[in-house]
Structure formats: C-alpha cells, structure tokens
C-alpha positions in Angstrom: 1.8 22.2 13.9 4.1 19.9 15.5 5.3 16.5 13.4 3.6 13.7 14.9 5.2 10.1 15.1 2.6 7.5 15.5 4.1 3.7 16.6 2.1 1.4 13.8 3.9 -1.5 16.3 1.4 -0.2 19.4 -0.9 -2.8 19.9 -4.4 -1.4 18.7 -2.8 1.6 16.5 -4.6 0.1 13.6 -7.2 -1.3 12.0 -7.4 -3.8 9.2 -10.0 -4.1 6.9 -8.8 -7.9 4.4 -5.6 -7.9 5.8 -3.5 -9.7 8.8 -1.2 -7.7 11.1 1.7 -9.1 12.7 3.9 -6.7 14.8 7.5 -8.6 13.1 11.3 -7.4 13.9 13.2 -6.4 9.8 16.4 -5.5 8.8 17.0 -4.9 13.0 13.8 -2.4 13.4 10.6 -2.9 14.7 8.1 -3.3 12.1 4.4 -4.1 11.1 3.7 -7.1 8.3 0.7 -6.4 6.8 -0.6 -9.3 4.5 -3.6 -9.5 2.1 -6.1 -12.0 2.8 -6.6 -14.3 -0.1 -10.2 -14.8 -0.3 -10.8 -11.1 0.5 -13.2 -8.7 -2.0 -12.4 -4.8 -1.5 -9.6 -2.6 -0.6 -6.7 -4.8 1.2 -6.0 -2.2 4.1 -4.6 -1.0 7.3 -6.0 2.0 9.0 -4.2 4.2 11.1 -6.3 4.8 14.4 -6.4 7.8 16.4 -4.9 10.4 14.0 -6.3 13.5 13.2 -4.0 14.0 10.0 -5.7 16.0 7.3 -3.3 17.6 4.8 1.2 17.4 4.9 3.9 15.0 4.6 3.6 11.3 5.2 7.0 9.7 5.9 7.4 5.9 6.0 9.4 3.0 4.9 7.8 0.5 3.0 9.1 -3.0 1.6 7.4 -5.5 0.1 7.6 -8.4 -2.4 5.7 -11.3 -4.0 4.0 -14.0 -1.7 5.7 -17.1 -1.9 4.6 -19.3 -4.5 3.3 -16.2 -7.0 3.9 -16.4 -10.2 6.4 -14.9 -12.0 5.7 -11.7 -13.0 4.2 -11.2 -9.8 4.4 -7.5 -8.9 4.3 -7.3 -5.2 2.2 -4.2 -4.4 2.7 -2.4 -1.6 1.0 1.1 -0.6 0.1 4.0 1.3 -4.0 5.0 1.5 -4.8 8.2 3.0 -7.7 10.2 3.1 -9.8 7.2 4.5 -13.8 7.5 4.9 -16.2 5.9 4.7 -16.7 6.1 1.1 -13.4 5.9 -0.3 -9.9 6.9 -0.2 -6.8 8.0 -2.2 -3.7 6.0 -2.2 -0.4 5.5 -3.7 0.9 1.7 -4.8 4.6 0.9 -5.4 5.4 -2.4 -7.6 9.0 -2.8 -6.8 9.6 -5.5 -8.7 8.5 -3.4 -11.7 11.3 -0.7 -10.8 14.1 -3.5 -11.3 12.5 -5.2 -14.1 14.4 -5.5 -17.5 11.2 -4.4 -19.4 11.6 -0.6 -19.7 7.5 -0.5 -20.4 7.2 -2.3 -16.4 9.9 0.2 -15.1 7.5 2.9 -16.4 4.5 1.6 -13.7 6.4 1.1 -10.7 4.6 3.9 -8.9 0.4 4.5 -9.3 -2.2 6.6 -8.1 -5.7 5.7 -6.8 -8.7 7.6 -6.0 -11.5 5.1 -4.8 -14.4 5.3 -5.4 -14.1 8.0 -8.6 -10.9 7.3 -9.9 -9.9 3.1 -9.4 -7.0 1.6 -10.7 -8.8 0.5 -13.5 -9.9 3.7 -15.0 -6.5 5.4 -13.8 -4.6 2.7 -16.1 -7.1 3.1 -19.5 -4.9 4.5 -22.3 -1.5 4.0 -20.7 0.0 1.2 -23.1 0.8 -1.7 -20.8 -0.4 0.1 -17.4 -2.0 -2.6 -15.7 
C-alpha cells in the first residue's frame, strides 16, 4: 500500500479531545500547536480524522517545551497516540528536556510508552528507580 501524507494544517483534519489547536508557521514550515488545557481530566489529545491507518510507520516532527511560567524541572511532554478507540489507546511521550538534562537518571526517561486503559503511565513507571 501506498504512503499516505495527511495535512494536520487542513482545517478539520483533526479532532481534539483537552487540547487547543492552532494552525502556527515554525522554524519556516507550516505547523499545528497543540496545547493542553489546564483544567482538563483525561488524555490531552489530537485525533487524526479520516485515516484508515492500522499497522506501519508513523513519520512526524515533533517539538515541544515547558509552558511558560512552569516550574523548573518541568518536563515538557510531547507525544504520538495511535491506535485510538473508544476505549483506549497506545502512545509514545518524549520529555526533551530530560534528554539534555545533566542528571543521567532523567536522561534515562526521555522516551515512554503508554497503553491506556491496561497499561498507564503509572503502572508502566512502577519499579524503574526515578521513572516518573
């Protein structure tokens, strides 16, 4: 099967569920902010719409960092989810702050793995010294 390129800047192309969307221009390329709502409960996500992807390679560029005024320390998640249903979804988190931290044990947990509902970040952290 063909790649398929899907514009996340097309108005409509997706969905969020606790987060705001703003189509934004970074680094000279078209791009799509996509900012956590504060006073949200529940997964902080954007869905793609329209896409029949199942199983392959997802290729994107993500950057991300602390919202103004966090604290330091502040790791500045950013992430992929895929898999979405109704009941759950898998997902991959980058804290790139971690990856350039001093702190080898932070450097260890710049990248992290999510199965929601079965497997959250809580129970994929329990018995890795410093994980969360």
């Amino acid at each position: 099967m063909p790649a398929a390129i899907v514009d996340l800047t097309a108005t409509g192309a997706l969905r969020p569920h606790n987060v705001a969307i703003e189509k934004v221009t970074y680094r000279g390329k078209q791009a799509v902010r996509v900012t956590e709502q504060r006073s949200a409960t529940g997964p902080a996500i954007a869905v793609v719409l329209g896409s029949d992807f199942r199983d392959g390679t997802l290729e994107v560029e993500i950057a991300s960092e602390p919202a103004p005024g966090a604290p330091e320390g502040s790791r500045g998640f950013a992430g992929l989810a895929f898999r979405v249903a109704d009941d759950g979804f898998e997902a991959i988190y980058l804290r790139p702050t971690n990856g350039r931290a001093d702190d080898q044990l932070r450097r260890n947990h710049s990248v992290q793995y999510v199965s929601e509902p079965g497997y959250p970040v809580v129970q994929a952290a329990r018995g890795v010294a410093g994980a969360l």
